[in-house]
Biotite code that builds the C-alpha atoms (Angstrom):
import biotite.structure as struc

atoms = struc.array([
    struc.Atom([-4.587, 11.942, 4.407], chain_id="A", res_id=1, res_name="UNK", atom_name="CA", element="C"),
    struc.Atom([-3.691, 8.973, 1.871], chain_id="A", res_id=2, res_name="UNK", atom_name="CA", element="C"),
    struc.Atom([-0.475, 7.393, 2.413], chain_id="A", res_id=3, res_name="UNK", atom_name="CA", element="C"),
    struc.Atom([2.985, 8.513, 0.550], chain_id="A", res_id=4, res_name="UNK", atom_name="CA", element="C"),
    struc.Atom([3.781, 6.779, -2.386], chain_id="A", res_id=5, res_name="UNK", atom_name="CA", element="C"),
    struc.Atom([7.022, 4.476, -1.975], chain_id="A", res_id=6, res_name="UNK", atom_name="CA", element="C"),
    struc.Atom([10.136, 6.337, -3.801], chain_id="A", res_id=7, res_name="UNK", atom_name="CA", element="C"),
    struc.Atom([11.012, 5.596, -7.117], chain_id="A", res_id=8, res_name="UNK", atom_name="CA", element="C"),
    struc.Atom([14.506, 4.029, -7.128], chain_id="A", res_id=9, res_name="UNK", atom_name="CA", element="C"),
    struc.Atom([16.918, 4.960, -9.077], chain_id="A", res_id=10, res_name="UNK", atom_name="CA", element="C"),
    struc.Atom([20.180, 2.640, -9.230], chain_id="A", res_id=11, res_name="UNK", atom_name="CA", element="C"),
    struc.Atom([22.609, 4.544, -10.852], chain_id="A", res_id=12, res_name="UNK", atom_name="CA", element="C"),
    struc.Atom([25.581, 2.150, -9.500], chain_id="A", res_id=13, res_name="UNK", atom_name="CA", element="C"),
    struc.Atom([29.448, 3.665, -10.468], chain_id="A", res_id=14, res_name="UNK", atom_name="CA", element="C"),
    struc.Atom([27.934, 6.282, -13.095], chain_id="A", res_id=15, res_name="UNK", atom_name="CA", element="C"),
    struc.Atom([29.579, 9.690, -13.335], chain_id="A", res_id=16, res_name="UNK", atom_name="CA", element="C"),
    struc.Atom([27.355, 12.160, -11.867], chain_id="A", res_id=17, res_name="UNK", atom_name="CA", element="C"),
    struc.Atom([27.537, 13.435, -16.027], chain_id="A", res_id=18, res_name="UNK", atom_name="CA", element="C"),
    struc.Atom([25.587, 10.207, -17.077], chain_id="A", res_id=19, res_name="UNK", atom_name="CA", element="C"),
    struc.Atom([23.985, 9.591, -13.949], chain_id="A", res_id=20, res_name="UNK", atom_name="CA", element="C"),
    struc.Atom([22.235, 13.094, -14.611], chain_id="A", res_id=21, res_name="UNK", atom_name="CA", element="C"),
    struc.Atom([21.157, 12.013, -18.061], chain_id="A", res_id=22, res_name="UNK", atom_name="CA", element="C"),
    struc.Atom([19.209, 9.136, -16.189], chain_id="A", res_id=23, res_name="UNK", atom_name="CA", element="C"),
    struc.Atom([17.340, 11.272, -13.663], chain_id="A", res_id=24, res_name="UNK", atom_name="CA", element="C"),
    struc.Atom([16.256, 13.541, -16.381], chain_id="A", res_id=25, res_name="UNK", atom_name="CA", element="C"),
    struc.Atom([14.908, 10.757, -18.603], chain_id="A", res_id=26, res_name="UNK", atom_name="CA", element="C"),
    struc.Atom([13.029, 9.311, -15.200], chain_id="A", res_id=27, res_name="UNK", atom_name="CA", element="C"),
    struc.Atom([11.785, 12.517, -14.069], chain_id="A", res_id=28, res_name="UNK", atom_name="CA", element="C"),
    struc.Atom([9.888, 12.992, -17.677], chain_id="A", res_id=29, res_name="UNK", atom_name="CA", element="C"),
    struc.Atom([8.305, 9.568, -16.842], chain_id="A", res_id=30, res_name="UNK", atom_name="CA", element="C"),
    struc.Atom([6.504, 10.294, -13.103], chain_id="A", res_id=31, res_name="UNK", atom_name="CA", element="C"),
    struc.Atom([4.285, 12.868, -12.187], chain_id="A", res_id=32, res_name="UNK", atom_name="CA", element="C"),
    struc.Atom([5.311, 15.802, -10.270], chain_id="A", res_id=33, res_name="UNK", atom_name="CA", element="C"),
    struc.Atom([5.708, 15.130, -6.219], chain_id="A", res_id=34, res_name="UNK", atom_name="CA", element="C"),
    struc.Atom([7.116, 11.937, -6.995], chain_id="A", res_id=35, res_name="UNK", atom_name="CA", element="C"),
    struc.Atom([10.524, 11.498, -4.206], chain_id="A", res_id=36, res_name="UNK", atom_name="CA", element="C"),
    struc.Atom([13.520, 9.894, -5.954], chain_id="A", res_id=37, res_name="UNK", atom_name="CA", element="C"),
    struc.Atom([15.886, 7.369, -4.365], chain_id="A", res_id=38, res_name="UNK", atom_name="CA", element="C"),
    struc.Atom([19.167, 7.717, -6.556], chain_id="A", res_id=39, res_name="UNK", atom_name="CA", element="C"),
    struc.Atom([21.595, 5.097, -5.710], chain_id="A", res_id=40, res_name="UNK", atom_name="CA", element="C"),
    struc.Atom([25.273, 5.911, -6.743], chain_id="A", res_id=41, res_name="UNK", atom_name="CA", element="C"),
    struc.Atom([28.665, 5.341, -5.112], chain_id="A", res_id=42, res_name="UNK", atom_name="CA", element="C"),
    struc.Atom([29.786, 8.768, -7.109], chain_id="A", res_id=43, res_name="UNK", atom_name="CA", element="C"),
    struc.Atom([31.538, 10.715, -4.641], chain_id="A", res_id=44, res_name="UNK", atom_name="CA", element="C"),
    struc.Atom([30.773, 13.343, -6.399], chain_id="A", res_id=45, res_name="UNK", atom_name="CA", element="C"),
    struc.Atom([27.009, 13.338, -5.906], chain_id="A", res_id=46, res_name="UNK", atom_name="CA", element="C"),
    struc.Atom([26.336, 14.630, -2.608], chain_id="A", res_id=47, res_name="UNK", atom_name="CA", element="C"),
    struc.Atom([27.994, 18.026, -4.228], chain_id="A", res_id=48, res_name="UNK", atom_name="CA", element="C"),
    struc.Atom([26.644, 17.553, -7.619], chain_id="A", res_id=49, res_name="UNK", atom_name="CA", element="C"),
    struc.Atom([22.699, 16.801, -6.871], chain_id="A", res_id=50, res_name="UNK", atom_name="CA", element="C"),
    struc.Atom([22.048, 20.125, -4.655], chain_id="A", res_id=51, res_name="UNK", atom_name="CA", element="C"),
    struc.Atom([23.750, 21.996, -7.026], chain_id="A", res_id=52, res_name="UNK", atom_name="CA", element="C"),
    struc.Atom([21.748, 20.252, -10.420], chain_id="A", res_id=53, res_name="UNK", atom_name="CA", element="C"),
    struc.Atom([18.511, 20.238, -8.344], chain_id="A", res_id=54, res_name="UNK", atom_name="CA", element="C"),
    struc.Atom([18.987, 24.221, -7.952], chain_id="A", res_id=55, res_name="UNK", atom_name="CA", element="C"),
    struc.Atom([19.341, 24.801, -11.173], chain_id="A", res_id=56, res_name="UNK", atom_name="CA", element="C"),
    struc.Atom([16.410, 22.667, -12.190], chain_id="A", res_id=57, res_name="UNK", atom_name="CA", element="C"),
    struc.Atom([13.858, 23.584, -9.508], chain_id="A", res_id=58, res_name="UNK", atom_name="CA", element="C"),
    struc.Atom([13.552, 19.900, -8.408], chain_id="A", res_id=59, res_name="UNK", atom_name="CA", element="C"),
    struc.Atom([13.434, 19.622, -4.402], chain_id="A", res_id=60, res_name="UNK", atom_name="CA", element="C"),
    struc.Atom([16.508, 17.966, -3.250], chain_id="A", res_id=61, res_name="UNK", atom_name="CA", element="C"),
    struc.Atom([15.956, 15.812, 0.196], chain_id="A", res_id=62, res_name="UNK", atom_name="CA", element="C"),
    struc.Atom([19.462, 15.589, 0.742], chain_id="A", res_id=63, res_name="UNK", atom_name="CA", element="C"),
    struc.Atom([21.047, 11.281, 2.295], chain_id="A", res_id=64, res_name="UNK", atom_name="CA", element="C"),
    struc.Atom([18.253, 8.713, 2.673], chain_id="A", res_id=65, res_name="UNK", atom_name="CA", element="C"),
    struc.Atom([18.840, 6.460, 5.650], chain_id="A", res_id=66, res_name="UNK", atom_name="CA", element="C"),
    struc.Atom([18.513, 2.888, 4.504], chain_id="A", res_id=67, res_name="UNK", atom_name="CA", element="C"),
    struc.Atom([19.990, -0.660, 3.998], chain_id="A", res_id=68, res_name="UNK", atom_name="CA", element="C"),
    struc.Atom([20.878, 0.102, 0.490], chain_id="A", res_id=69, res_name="UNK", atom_name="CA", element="C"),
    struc.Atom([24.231, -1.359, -0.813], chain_id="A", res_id=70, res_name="UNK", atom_name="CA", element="C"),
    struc.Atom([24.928, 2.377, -2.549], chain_id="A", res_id=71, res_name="UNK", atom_name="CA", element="C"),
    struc.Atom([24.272, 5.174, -0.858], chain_id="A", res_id=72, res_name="UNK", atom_name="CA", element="C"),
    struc.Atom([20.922, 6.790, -1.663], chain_id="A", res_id=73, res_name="UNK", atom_name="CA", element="C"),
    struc.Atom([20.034, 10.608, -2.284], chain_id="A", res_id=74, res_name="UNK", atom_name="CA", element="C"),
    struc.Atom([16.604, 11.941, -2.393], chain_id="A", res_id=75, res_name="UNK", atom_name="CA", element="C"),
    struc.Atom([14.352, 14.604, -4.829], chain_id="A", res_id=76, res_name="UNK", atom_name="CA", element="C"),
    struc.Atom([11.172, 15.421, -5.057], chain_id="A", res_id=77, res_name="UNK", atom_name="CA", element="C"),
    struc.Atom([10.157, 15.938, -8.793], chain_id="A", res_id=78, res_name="UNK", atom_name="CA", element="C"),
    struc.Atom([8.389, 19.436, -9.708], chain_id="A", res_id=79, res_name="UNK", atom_name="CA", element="C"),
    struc.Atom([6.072, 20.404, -12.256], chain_id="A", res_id=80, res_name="UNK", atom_name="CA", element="C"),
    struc.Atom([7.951, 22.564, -13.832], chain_id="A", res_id=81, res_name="UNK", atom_name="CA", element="C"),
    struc.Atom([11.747, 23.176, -14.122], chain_id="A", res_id=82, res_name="UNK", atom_name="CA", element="C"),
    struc.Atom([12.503, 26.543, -12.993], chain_id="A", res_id=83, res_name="UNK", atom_name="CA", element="C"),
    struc.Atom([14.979, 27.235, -15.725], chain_id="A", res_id=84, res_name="UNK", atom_name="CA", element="C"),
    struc.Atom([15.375, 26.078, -19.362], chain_id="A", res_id=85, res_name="UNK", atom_name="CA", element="C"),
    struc.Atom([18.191, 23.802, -19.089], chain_id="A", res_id=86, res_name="UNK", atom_name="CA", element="C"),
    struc.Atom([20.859, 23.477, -22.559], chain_id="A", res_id=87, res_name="UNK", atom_name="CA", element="C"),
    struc.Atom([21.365, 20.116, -23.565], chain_id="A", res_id=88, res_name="UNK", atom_name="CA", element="C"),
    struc.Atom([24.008, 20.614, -25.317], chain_id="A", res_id=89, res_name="UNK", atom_name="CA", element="C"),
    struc.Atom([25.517, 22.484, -22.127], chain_id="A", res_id=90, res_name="UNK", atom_name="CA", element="C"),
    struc.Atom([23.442, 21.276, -19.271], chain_id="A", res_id=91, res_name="UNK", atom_name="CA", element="C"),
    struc.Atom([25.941, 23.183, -17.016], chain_id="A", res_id=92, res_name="UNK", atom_name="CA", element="C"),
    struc.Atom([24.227, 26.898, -18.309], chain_id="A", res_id=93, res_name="UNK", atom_name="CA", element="C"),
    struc.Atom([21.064, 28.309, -17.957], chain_id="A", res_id=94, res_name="UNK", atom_name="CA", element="C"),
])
């Protein structure tokens, strides 16, 4: 079996979990599927936020990665597919 890929890192800093959501998607259009995410953020909102997104848009999410990152890190595995259509204008509904 080949080795994993190293994570893509995303450093999302003191972005809102709003913006920092915009990011993701725009990153997650530019890997292929399997890929495991590292998103950095000190939003306290994302440990709530980033199950709850990843539900909704069939990504896998791998829930605190251990490190010595300044920011605490959050993982998710990229799918092929989304597993519902997603409103941009709304990206709270289905």
């Amino acid at each position: 079996m080949p080795p994993a890929d190293p994570p893509t890192v995303l450093d999302g800093g003191d972005l809102g979990c709003v913006r920092l959501r915009l990011h993701l998607r725009t990153l997650i259009r530019t890997v292929q599927p399997g890929t495991v995410i590292h998103l950095l953020t000190t939003d306290p909102a994302a440990p709530l936020d980033l199950p709850a997104w990843c539900h909704l848009t069939g990504h896998v999410y791998l829930g605190p990665m251990p490190g010595a990152t300044a920011a605490p890190a959050y993982g998710i595995r990229t799918t092929a597919q989304q597993a519902t259509s997603i409103d941009t204008d709304h990206p709270w509904r289905r």
